[in-house]
MDAnalysis code that builds the backbone (N, CA, C; Angstrom):
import MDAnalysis as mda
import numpy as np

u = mda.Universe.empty(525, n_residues=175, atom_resindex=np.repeat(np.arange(175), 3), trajectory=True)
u.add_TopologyAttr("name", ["N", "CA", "C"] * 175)
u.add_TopologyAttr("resid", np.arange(1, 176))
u.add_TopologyAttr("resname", ["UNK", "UNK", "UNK", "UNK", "UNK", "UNK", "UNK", "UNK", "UNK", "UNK", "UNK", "UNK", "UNK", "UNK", "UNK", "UNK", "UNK", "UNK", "UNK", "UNK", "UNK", "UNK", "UNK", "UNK", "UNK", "UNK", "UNK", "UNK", "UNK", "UNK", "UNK", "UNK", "UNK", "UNK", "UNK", "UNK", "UNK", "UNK", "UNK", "UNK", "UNK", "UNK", "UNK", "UNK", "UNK", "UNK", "UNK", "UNK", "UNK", "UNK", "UNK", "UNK", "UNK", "UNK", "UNK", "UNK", "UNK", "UNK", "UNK", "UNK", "UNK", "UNK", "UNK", "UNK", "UNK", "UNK", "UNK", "UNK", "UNK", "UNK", "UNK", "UNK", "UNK", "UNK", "UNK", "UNK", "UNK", "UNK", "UNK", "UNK", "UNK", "UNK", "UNK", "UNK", "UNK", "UNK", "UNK", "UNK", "UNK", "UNK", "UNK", "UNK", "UNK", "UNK", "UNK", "UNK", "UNK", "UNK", "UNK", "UNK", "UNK", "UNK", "UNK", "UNK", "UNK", "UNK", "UNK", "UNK", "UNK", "UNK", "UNK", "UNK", "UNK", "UNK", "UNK", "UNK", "UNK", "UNK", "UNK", "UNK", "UNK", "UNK", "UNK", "UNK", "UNK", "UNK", "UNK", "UNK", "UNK", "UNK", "UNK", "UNK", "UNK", "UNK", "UNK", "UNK", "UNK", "UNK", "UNK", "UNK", "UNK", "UNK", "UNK", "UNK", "UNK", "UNK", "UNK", "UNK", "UNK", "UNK", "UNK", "UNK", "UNK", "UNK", "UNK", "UNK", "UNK", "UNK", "UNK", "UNK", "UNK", "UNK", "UNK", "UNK", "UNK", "UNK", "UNK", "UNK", "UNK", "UNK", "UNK", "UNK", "UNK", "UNK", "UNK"])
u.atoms.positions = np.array([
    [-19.137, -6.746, 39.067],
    [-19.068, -6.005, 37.819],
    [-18.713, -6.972, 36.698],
    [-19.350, -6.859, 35.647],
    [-19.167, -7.554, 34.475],
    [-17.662, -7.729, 34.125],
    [-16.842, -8.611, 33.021],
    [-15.597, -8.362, 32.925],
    [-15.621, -7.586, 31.826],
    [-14.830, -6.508, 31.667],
    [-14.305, -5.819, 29.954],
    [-13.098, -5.822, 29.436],
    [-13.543, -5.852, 28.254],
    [-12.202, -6.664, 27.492],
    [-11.986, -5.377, 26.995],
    [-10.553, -4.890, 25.875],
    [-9.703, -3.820, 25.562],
    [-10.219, -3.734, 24.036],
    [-10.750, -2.921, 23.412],
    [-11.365, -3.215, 21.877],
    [-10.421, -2.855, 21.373],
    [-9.127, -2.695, 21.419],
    [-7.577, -2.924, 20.438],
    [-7.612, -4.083, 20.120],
    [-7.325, -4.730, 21.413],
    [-6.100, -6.422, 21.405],
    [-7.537, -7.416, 22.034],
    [-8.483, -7.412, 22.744],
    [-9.330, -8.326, 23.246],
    [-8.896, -8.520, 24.540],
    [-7.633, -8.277, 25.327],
    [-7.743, -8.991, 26.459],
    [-7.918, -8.339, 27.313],
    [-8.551, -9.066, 28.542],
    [-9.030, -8.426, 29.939],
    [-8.489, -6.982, 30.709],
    [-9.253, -6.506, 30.780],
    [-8.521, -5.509, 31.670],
    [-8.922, -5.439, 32.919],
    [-8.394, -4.654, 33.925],
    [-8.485, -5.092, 35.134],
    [-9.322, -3.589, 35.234],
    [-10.687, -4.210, 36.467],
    [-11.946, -3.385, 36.347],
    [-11.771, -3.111, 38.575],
    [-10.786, -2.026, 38.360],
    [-10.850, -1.369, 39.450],
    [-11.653, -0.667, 39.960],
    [-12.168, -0.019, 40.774],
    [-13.061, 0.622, 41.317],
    [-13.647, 1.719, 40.489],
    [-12.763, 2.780, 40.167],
    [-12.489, 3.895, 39.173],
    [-13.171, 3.508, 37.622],
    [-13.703, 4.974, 37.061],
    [-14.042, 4.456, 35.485],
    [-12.566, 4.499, 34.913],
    [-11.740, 4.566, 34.239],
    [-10.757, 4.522, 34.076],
    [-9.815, 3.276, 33.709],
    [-9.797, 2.564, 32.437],
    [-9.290, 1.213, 32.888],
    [-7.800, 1.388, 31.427],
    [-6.939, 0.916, 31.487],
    [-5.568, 0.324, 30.732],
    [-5.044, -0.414, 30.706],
    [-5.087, -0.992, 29.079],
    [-4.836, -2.176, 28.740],
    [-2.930, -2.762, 29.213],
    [-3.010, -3.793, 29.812],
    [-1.327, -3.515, 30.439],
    [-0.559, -4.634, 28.896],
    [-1.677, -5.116, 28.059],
    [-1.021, -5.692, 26.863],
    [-0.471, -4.656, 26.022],
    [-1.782, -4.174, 25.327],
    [-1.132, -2.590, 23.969],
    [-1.020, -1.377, 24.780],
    [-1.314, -1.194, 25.931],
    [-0.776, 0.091, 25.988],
    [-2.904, 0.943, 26.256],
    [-3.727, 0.900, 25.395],
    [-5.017, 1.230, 25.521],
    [-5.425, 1.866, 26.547],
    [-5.688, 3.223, 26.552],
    [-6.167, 4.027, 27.953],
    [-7.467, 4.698, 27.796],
    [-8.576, 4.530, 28.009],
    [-10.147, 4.634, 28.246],
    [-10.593, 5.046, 29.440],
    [-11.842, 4.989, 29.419],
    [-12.903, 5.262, 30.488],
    [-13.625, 3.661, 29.980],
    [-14.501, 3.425, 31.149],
    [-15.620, 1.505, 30.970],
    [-16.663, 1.857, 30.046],
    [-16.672, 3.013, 29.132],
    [-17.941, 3.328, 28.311],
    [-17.055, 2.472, 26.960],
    [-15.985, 2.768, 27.013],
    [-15.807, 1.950, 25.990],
    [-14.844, 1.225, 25.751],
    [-15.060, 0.682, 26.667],
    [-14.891, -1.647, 26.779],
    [-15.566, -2.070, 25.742],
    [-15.131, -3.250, 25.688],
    [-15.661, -4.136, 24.449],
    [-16.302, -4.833, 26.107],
    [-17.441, -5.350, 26.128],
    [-18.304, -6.509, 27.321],
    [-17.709, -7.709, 27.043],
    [-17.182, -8.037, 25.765],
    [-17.767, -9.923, 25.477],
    [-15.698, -9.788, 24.533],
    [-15.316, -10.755, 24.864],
    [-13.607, -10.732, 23.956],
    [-13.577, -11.188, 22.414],
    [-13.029, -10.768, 21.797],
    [-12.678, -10.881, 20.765],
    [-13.154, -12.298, 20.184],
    [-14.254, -12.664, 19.070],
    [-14.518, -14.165, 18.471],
    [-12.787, -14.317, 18.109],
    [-12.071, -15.327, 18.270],
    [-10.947, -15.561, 18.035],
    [-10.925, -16.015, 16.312],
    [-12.133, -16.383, 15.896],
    [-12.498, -16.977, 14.135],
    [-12.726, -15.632, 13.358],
    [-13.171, -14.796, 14.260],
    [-13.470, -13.528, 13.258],
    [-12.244, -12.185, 13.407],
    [-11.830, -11.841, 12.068],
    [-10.984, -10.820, 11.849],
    [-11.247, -9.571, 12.437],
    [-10.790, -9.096, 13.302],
    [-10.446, -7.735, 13.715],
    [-9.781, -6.353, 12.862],
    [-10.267, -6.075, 11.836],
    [-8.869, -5.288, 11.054],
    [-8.997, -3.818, 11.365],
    [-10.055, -3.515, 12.099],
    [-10.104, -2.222, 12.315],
    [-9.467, -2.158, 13.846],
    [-9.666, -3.068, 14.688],
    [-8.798, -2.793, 16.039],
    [-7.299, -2.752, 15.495],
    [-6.898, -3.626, 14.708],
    [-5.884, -3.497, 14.154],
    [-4.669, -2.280, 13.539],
    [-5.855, -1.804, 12.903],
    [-5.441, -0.293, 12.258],
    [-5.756, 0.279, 13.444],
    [-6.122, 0.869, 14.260],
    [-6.343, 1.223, 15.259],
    [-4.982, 1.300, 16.244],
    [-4.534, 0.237, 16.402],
    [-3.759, -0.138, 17.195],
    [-2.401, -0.228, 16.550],
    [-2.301, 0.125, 15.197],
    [-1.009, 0.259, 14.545],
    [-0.582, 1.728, 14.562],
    [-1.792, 2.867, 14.548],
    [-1.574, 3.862, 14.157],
    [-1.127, 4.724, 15.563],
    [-1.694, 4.102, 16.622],
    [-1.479, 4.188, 17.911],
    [-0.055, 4.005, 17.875],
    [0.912, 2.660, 17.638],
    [2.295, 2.397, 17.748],
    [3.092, 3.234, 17.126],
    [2.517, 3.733, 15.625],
    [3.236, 4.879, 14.942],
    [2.739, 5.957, 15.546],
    [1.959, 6.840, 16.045],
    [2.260, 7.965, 17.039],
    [2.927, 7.964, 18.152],
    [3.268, 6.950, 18.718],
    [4.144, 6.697, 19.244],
    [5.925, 6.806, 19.259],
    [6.113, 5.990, 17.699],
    [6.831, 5.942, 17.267],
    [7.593, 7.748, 16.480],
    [6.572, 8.664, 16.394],
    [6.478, 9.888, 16.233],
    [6.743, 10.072, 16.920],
    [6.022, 10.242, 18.457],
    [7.114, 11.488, 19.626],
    [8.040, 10.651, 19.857],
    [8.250, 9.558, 19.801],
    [9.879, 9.251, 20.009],
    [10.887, 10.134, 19.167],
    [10.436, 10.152, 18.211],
    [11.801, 10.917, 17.182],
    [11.635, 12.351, 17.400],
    [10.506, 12.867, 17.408],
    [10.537, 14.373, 18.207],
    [11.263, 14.861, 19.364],
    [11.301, 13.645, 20.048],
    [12.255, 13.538, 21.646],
    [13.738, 13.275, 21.373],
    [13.870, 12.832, 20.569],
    [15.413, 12.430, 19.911],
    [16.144, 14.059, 19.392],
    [14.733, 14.847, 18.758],
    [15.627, 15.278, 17.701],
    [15.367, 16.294, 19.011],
    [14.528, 16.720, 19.761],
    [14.380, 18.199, 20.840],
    [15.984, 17.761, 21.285],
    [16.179, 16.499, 22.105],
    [17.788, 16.081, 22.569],
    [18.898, 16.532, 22.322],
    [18.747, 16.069, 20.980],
    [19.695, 16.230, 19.611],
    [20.018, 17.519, 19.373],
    [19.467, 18.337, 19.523],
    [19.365, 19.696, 19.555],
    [20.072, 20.466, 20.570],
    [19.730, 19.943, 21.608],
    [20.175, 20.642, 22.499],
    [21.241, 20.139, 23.548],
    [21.692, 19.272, 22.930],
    [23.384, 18.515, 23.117],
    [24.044, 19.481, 21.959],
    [25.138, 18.733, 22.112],
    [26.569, 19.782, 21.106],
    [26.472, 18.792, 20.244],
    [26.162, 19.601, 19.132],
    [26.065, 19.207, 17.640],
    [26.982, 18.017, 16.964],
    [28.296, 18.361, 17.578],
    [28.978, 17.164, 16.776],
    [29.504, 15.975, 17.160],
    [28.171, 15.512, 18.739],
    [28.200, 14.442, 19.238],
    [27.733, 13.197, 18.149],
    [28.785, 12.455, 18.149],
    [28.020, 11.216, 17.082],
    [27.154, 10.316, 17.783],
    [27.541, 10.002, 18.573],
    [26.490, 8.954, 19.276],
    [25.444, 9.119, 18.846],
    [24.750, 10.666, 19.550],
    [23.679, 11.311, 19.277],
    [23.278, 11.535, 18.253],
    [24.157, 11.406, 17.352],
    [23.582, 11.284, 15.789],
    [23.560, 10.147, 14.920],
    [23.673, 8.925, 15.337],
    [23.332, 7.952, 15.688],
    [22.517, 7.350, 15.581],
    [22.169, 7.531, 16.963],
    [20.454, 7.183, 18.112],
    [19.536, 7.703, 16.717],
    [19.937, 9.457, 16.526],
    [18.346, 9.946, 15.777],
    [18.657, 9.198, 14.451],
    [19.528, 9.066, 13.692],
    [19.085, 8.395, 12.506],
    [18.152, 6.666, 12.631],
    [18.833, 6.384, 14.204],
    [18.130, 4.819, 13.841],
    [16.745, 5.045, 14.642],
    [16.928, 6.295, 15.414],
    [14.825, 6.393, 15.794],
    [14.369, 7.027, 13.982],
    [15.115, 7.391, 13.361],
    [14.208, 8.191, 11.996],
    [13.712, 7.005, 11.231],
    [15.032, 5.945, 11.179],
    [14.768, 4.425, 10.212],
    [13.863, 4.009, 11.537],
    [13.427, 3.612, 12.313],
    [12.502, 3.279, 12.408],
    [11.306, 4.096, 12.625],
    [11.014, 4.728, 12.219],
    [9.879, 5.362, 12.538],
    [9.484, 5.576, 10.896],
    [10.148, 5.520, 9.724],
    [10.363, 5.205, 8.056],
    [9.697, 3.847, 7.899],
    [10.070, 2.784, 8.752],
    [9.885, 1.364, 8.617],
    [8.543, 1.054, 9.341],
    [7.904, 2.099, 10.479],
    [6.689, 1.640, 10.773],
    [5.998, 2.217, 9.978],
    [6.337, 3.348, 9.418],
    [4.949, 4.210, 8.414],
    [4.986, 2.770, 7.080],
    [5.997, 2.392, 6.186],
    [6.129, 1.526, 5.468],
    [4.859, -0.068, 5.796],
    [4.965, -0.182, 7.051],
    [4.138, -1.125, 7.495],
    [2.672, -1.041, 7.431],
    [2.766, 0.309, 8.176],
    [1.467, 0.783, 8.341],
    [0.641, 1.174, 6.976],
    [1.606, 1.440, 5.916],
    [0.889, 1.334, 5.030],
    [0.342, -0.039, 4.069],
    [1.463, -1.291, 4.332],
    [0.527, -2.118, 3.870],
    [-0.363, -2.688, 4.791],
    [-0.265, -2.470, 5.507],
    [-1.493, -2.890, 6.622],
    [-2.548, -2.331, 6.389],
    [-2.422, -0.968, 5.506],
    [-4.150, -0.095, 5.220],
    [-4.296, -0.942, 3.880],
    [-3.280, -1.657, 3.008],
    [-3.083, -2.027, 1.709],
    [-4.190, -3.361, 2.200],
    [-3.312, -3.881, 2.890],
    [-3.915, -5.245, 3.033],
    [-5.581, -5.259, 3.621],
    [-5.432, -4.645, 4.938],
    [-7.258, -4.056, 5.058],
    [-8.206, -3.615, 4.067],
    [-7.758, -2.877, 3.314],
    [-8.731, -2.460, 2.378],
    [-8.794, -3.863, 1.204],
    [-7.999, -4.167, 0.940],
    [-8.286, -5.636, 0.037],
    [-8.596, -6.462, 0.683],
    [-9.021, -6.698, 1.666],
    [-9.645, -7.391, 2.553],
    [-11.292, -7.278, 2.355],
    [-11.717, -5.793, 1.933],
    [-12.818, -5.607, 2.221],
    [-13.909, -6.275, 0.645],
    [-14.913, -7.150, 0.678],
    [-15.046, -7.243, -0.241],
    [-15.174, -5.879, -1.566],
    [-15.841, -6.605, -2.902],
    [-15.345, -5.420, -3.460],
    [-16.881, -5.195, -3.878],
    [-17.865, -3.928, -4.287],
    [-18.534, -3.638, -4.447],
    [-19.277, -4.213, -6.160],
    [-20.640, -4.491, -5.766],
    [-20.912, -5.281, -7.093],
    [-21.832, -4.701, -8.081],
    [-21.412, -3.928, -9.183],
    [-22.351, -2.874, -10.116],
    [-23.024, -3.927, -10.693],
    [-24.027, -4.108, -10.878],
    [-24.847, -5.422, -12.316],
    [-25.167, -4.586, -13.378],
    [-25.083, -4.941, -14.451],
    [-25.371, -4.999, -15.774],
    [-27.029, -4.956, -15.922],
    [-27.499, -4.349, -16.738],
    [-28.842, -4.835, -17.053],
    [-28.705, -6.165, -17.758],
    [-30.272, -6.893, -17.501],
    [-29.794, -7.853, -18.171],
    [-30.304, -7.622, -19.857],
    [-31.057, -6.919, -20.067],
    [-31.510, -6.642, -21.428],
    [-30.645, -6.255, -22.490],
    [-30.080, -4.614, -21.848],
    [-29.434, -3.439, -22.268],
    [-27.585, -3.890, -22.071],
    [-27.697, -4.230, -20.900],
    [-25.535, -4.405, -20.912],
    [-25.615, -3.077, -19.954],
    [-26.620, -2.149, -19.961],
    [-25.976, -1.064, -19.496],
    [-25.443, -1.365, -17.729],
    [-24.726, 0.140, -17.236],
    [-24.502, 0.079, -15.635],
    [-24.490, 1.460, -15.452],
    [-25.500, 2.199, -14.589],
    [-25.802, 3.462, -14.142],
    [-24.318, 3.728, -13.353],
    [-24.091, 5.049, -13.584],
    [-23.392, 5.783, -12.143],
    [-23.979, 5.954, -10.699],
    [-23.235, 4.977, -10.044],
    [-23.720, 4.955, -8.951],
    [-24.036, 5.880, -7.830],
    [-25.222, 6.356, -7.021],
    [-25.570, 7.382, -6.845],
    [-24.580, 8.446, -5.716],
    [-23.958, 7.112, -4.989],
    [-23.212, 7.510, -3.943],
    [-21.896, 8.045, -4.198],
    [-21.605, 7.831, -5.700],
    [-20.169, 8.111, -6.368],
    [-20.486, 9.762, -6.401],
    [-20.098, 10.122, -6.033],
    [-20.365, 11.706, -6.026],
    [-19.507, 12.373, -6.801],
    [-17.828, 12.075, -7.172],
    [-17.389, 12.714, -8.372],
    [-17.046, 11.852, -9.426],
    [-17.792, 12.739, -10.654],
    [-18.018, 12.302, -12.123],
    [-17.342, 12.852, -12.753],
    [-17.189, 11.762, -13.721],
    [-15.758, 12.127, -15.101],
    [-16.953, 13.200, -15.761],
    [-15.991, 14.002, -15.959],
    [-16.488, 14.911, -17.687],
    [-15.803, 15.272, -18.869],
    [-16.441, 14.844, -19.678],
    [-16.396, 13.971, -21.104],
    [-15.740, 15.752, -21.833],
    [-15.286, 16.485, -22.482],
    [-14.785, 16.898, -23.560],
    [-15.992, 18.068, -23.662],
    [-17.501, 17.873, -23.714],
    [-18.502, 19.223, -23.760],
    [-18.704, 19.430, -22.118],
    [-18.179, 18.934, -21.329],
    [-18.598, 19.242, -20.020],
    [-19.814, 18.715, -19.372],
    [-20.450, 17.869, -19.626],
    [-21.548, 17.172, -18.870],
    [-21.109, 15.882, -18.421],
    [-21.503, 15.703, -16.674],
    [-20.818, 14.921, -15.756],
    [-21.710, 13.707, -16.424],
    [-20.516, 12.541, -16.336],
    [-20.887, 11.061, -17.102],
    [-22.179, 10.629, -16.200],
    [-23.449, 10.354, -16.598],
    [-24.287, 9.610, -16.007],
    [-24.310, 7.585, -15.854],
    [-23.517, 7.285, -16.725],
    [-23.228, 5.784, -17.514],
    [-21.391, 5.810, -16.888],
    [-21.403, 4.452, -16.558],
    [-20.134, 3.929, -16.689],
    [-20.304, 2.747, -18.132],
    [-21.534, 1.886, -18.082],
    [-21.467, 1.370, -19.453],
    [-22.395, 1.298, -20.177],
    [-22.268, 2.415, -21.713],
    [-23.228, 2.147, -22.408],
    [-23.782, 3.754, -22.887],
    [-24.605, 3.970, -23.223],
    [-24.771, 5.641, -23.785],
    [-25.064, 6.256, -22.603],
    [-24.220, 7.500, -22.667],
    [-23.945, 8.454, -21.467],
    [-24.557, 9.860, -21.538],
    [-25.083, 11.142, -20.929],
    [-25.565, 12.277, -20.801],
    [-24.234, 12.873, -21.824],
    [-22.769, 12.467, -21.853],
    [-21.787, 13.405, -22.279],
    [-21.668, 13.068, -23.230],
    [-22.554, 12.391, -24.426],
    [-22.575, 12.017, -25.581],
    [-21.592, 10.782, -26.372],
    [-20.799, 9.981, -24.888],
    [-20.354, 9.051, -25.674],
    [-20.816, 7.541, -25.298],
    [-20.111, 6.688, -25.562],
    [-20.993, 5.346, -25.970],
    [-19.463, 4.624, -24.803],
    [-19.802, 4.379, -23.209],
    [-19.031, 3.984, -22.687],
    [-18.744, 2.200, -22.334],
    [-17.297, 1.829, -21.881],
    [-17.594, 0.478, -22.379],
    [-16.459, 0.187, -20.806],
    [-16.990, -1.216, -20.454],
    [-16.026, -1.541, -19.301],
    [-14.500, -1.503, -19.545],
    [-14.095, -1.731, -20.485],
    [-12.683, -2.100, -20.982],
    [-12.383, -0.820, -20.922],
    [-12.719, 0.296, -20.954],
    [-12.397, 1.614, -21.134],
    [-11.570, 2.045, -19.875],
    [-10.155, 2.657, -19.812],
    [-9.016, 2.720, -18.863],
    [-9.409, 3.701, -17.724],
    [-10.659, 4.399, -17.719],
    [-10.968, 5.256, -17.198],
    [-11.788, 4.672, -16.033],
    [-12.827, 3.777, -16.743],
    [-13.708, 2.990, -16.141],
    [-13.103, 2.227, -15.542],
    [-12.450, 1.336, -15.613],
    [-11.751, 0.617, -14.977],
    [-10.692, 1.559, -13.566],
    [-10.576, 2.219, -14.098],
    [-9.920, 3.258, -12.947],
    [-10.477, 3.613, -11.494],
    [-11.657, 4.231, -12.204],
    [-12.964, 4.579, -11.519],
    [-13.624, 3.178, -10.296],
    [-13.246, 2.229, -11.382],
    [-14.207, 1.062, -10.378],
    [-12.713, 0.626, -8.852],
    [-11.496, 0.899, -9.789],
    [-10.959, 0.635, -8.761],
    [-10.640, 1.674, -7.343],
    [-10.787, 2.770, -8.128],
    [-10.358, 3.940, -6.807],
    [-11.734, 3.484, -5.927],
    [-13.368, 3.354, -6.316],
    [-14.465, 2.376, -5.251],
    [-14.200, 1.190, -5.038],
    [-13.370, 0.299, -5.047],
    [-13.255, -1.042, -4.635],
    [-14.899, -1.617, -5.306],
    [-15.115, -1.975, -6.823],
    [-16.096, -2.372, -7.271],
    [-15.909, -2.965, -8.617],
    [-16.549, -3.645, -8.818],
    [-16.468, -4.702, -9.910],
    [-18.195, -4.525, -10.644],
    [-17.835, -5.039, -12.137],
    [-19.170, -4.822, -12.723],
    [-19.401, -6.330, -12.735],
    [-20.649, -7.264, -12.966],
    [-20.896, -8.436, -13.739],
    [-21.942, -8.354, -13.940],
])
C-alpha cells in the first residue's frame, strides 16, 4: 500500500489494515480517502492545514472548559481549587481564541491582494462583477463605478474613504 501522509501536519501515518487511519502527531482522525499520498513540499506554505489544525486545538480547548465548568457545577460551590482550575481553563481557552485570531489575521494577509486596473484612456475602474454588495449613493441606485462617473450620479475617486474601505473589506488594490 502506498504511504499517506496526515493533510493537517504532513507526517506519516501508520496504514493498518482498516480504512481508518490517526495522526499520533496532531491528533487527525479520518478514513484513507482523505490522506494527503505525497508529504508536505517543506518550501511551500501550508496555511490552510494550519487554520485547520488550529481550530481543531480550539475546539478542543472548548470542551475542556465545558468539562471544567459541568465539574464545577456539580462539586460544592465554594471549593476554591475548583475555582481555580476553571478560571485558568477560561484564560486559556481566551488566549487560544486571541491566537487563533491572528492566525486568520496573518493568513488572510498572506493572501495576495486582488488587482482592479484602471483604464488606460479614461482612469476609470468598473464594480467588480463578483462584488455582489453595492454602496448606494443618497437617490438609491447601487454604485456601478468605484472610479470615475457612476449610475448614482456621482463622480467617484480612489482617495474616497468609502472606496478605499470597500477595496479593503475584498483584499484589492487599484493601479
Amino acid at each position: 500500500m502506498a504511504d499517506e501522509f496526515c493533510p493537517l501536519c504532513g507526517e506519516p501515518l501508520d496504514t493498518s489494515g482498516d480504512e481508518s487511519r490517526l495522526c499520533y502527531t496532531c491528533g487527525w482522525f479520518g478514513d484513507n480517502t482523505e490522506t494527503r499520498r505525497a508529504p508536505w513540499d517543506p518550501k511551500v506554505c501550508n496555511p490552510i492545514g494550519n487554520l485547520v489544525q488550529a481550530l481543531s486545538l480550539y475546539r478542543e480547548l472548548c470542551r475542556q472548559e465545558l468539562l471544567g465548568e459541568q465539574f464545577a457545577n456539580a462539586t460544592i460551590p465554594t471549593n476554591a481549587a475548583h475555582s481555580r482550575e476553571l478560571h485558568q481553563v477560561k484564560t486559556r481557552v481566551r488566549e487560544g481564541l486571541h491566537s487563533l485570531i491572528e492566525l486568520f489575521i496573518v493568513t488572510y494577509q498572506l493572501t495576495p491582494p486582488a488587482i482592479l486596473k484602471k483604464d488606460e484612456k479614461s482612469g476609470m475602474v468598473p464594480w467588480p462583477d463578483s462584488w455582489t454588495v453595492r454602496r448606494y449613493n443618497a437617490c438609491n441606485e447601487p454604485c456601478d463605478m468605484l472610479v470615475g462617473p457612476c449610475a448614482c450620479g456621482g463622480w467617484h475617486d480612489e482617495q474616497e474613504q468609502w472606496v478605499q474601505d470597500v477595496l479593503k473589506l475584498h483584499n484589492a488594490v487599484i493601479q
